[in-house]
N, C-alpha and C positions, 0 to 999 in steps of 0.2 A: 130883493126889492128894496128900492132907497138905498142901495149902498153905492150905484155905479153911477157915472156923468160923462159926457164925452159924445164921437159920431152917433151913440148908439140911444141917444137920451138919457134921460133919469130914471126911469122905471120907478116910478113912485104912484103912477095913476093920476099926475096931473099932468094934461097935455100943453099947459099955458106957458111950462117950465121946459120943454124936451131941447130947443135951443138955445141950451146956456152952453157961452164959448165957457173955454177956459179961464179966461179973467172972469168970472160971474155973469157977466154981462147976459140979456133976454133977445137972440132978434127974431126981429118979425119975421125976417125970411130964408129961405133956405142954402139963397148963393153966399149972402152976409155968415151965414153959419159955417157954413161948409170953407170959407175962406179965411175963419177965425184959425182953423187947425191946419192951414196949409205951409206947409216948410217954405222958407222962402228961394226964390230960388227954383224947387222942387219941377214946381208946373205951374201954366198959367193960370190967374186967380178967374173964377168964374164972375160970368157978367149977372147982369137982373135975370135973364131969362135962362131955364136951364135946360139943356142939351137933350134933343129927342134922342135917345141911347139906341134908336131902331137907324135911325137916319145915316149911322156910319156902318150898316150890316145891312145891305138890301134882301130881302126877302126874308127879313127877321121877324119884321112885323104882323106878316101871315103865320107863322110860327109862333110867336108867342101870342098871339091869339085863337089860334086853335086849340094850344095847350092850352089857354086863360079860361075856354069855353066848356073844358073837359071839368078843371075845379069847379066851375060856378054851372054844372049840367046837376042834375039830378045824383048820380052818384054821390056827392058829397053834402047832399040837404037835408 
């Protein structure tokens, strides 16, 4: 705890800090974050709005909400 920084946050227990790029920098959001560590070059930089991950795997979304409705059912309360 408090030693790491990077995709993964700070894990310090303050959430105010979790999107610090590599230059120190805090942002507000999470395309700005996520594009502070993108190689250039790499892949294209994400826009304001972030990618429904379901929307390029049709029938994912019944899937992982079923699965989603399994953690959040009674077994694990």
């Amino acid at each position: 705890s408090g030693q790491v920084r990077g995709l993964c946050g700070t894990f310090n227990g303050d959430q105010r800090d979790e999107f610090t790029t590599p230059e120190g920098d805090v942002e507000p959001g999470v395309a700005d974050f996520a594009n502070a560590f993108r190689a250039a070059g790499a892949c294209p930089a994400l826009g304001p709005g972030i990618p429904d991950p379901c929307d390029g795997f049709p029938g994912s979304r019944e899937r992982a909400e079923a699965a989603c409705a399994v953690l959040m059912g009674p077994a694990f309360q």
